[in-house]
C-alpha positions as CSV (number, residue, x, y, z in Angstrom):
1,X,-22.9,-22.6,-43.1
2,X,-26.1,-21.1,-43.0
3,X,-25.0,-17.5,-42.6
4,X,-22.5,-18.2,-45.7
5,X,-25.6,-19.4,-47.2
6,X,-27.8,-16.0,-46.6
7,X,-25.5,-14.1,-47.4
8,X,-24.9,-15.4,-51.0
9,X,-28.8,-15.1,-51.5
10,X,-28.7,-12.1,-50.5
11,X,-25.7,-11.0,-53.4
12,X,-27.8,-13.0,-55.6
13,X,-31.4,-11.9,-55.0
14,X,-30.1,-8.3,-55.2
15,X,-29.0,-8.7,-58.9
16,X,-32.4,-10.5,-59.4
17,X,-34.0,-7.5,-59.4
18,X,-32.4,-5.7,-62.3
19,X,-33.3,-5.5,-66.0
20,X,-35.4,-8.2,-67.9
21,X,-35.3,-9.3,-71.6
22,X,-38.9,-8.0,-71.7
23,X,-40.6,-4.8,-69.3
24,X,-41.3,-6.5,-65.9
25,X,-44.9,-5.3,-65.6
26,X,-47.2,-7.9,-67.2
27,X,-50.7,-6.1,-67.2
28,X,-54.4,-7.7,-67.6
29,X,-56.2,-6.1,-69.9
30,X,-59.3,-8.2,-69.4
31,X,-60.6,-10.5,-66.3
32,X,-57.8,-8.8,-64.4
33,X,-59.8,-9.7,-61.0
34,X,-57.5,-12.3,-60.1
35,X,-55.4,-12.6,-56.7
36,X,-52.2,-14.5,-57.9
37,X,-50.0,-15.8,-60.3
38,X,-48.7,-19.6,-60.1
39,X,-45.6,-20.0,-61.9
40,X,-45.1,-23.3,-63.0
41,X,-42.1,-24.4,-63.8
42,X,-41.3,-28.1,-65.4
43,X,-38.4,-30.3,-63.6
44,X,-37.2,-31.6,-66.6
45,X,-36.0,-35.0,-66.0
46,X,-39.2,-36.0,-64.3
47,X,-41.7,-34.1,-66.3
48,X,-40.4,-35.6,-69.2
49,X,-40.7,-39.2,-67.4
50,X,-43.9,-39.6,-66.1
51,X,-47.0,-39.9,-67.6
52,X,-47.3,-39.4,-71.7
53,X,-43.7,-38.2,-71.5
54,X,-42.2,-35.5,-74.2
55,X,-41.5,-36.3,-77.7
56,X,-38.1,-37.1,-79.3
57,X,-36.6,-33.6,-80.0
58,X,-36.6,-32.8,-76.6
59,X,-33.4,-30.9,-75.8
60,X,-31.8,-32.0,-73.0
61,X,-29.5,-28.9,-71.6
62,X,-31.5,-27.7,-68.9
63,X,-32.9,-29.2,-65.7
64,X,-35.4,-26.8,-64.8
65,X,-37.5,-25.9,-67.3
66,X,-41.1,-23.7,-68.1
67,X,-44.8,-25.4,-67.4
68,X,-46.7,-21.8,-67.6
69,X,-47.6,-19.2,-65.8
70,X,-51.2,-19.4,-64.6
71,X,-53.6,-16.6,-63.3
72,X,-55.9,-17.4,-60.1
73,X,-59.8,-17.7,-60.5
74,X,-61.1,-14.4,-61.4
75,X,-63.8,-13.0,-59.2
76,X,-66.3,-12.2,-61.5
77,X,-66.0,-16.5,-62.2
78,X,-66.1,-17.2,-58.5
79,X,-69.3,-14.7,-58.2
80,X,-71.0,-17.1,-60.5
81,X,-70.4,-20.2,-58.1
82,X,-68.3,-21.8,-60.5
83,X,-65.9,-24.0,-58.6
84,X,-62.1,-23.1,-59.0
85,X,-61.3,-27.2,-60.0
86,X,-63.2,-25.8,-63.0
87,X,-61.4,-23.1,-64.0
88,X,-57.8,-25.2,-63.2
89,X,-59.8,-27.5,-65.8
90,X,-60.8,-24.9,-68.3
91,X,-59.0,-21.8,-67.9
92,X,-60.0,-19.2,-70.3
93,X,-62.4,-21.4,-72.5
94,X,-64.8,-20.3,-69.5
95,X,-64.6,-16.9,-71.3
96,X,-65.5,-17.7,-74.6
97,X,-64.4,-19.7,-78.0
98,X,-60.5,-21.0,-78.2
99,X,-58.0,-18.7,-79.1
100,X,-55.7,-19.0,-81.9
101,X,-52.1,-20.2,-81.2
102,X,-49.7,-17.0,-80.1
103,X,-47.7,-15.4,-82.7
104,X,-44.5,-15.1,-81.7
105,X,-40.9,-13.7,-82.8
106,X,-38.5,-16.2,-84.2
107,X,-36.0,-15.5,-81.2
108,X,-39.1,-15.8,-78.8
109,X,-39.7,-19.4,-80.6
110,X,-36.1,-20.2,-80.0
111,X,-35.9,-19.5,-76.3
112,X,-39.1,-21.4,-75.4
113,X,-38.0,-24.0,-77.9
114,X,-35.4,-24.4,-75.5
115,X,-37.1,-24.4,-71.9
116,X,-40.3,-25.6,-72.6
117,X,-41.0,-29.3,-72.5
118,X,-41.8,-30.8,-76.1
119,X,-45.0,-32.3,-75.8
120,X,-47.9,-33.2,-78.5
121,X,-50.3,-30.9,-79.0
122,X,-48.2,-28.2,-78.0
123,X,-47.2,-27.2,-74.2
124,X,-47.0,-23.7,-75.6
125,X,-49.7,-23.6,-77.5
126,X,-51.8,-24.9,-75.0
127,X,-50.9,-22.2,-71.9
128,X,-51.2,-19.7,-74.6
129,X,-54.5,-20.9,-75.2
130,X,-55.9,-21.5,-71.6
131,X,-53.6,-19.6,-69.5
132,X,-52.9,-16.3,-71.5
133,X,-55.5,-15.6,-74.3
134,X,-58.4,-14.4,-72.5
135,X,-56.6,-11.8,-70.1
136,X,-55.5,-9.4,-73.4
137,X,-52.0,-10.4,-72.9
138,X,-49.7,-9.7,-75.8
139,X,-48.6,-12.8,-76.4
140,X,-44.9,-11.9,-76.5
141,X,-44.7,-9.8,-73.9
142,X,-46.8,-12.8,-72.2
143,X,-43.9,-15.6,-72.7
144,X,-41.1,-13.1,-72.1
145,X,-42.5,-12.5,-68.5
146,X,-42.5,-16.3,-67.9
147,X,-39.2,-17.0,-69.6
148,X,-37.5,-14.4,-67.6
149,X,-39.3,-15.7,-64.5
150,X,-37.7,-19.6,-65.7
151,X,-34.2,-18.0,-66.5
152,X,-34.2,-16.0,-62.6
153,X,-34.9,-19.6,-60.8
154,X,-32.1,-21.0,-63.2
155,X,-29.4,-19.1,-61.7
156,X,-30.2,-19.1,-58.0
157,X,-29.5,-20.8,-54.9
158,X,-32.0,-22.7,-55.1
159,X,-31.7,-24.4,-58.6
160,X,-27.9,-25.0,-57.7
161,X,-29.1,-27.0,-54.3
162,X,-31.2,-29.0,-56.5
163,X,-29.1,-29.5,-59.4
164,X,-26.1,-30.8,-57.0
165,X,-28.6,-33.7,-56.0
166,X,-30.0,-34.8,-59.1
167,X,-30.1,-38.2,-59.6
168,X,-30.5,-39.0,-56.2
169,X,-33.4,-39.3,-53.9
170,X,-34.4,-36.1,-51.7
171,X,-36.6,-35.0,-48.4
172,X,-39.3,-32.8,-49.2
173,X,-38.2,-31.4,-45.7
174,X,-34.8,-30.7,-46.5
175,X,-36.0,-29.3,-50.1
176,X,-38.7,-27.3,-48.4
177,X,-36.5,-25.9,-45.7
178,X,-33.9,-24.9,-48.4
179,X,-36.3,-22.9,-50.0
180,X,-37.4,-20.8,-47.2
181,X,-33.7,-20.2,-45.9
182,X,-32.4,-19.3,-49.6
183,X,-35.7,-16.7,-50.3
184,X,-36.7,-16.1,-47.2
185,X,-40.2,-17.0,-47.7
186,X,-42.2,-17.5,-44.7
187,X,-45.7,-17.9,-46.5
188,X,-46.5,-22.0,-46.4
189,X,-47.4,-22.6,-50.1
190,X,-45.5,-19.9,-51.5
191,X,-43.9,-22.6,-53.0
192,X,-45.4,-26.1,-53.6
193,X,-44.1,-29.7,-55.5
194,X,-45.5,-32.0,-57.7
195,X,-44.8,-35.4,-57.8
196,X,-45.7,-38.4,-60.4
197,X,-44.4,-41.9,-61.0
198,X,-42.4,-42.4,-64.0
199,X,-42.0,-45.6,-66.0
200,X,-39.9,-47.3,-63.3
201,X,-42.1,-46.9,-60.8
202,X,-40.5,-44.5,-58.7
203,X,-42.1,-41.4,-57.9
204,X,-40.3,-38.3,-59.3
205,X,-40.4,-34.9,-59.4
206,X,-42.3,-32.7,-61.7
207,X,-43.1,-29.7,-61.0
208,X,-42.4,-26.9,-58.7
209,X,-45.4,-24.2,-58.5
210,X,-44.8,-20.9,-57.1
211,X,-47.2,-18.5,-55.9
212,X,-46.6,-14.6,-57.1
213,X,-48.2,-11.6,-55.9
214,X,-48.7,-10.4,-59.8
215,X,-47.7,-6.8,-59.1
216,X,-44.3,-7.9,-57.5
217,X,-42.8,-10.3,-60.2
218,X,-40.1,-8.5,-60.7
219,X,-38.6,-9.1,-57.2
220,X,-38.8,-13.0,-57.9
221,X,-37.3,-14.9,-56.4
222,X,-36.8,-13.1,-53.6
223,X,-39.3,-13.0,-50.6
224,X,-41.5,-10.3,-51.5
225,X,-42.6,-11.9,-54.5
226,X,-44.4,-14.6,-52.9
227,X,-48.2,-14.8,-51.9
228,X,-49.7,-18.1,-49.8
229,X,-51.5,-20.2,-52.1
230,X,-55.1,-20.5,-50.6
231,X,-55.4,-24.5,-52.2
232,X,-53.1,-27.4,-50.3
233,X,-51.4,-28.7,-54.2
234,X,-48.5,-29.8,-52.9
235,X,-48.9,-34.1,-53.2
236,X,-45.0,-35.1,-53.0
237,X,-43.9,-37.9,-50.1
238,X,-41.7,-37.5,-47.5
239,X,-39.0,-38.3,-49.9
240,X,-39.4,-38.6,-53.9
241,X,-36.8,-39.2,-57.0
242,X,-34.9,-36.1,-58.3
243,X,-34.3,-37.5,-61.8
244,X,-31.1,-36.8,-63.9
245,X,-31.1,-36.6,-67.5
């Protein structure tokens, strides 16, 4: 079974690699000093669950959806002592006033209307704001980098061996050791979970947060796109709810 299972991540990881809505290379132009990229992407169900929840027009097609894509603590921040729980806090107000919200393309809007959670203020606006602003970004070439990096994890092993168990509860082990054997990852936080406890009390969950190597994107999700996150995030249980719409 495990060989079967290689061998289709292997098929699959190769056509990973291939063309992207949007150029693959996603270039600072500003504040580039920054080790890694954390893609953050949104389970859905559970995000949408637990604490202030999403608002009404939330669509409900996909499972897996996008949080943001989040640069590291520059080092020109970190030679000036401040701590990096401040610039998770802050982000790229550190660098100056508030940007305004992105200017996007109506089919831009449409796809992140889609895979975004709907939250008020605006989850979009928002990692615009903190996460992508201040680093010169273009701001569409910004969310078509991290929508492309959403739509790569929708159709891989890894999304399938989770959306075969939704709505039932899963071992962080068995969810952990998936990942490694599907990517072949080998870093220990190259990919780390989030957990919170939704209305009923259960803990769900959330998030998934993956650590990038920013100059090798394009190969996610296969292993070489993965870096070890220096900061222990990870705060799921042994076993946690993977909610169902």
């Amino acid at each position: 079974m495990i060989r079967k299972l290689v061998a289709v991540s292997v098929l699959f990881l190769a056509g990973c690699v291939g063309s992207e809505p949007h150029p693959s290379a996603l270039v600072p132009l500003a504040h580039g000093d920054f080790d890694h990229n954390t893609l953050a992407l949104a389970w859905q169900p559970g995000f949408c669950g637990a604490g202030s929840g999403c608002t009404a027009d939330q669509p409900r097609q996909s499972l897996v959806g996008l949080h943001g894509l989040w640069a590291s603590e520059p080092h020109s921040l970190e030679a000036q002592n401040v701590p990096v729980e401040r610039w998770w806090r802050e982000g790229c107000g550190l660098f100056g006033p508030d940007a305004p919200p992105p200017v996007l393309d109506n089919a831009m809007l449409q796809t992140l209307g889609e895979i975004m959670p709907h939250t008020n203020p605006s989850l979009l606006t928002h990692e615009w704001v903190k996460h992508g602003a201040c680093f010169g970004y273009d701001p569409g070439v910004f969310f078509a980098k991290a929508s492309a990096l959403q739509s790569r994890f929708a159709r891989s092993p890894m999304m399938e061996f989770l959306a075969a168990r939704a709505g039932t509860v899963v071992g962080h082990d068995e969810v952990m050791a998936f990942f490694r054997t599907a990517t072949g990852a080998t870093q220990p936080r190259a990919l780390q979970l989030r957990c919170e406890t939704d209305q009923a009390k259960r803990v769900v969950l959330t998030q998934l947060w993956f650590t990038l190597d920013p100059k090798r994107m394009g190969q996610f999700p296969s292993a070489g796109s993965y870096l070890d996150s220096p900061q222990m995030q990870d705060n799921c249980p042994a076993s946690f709810w993977l909610r169902n719409w």
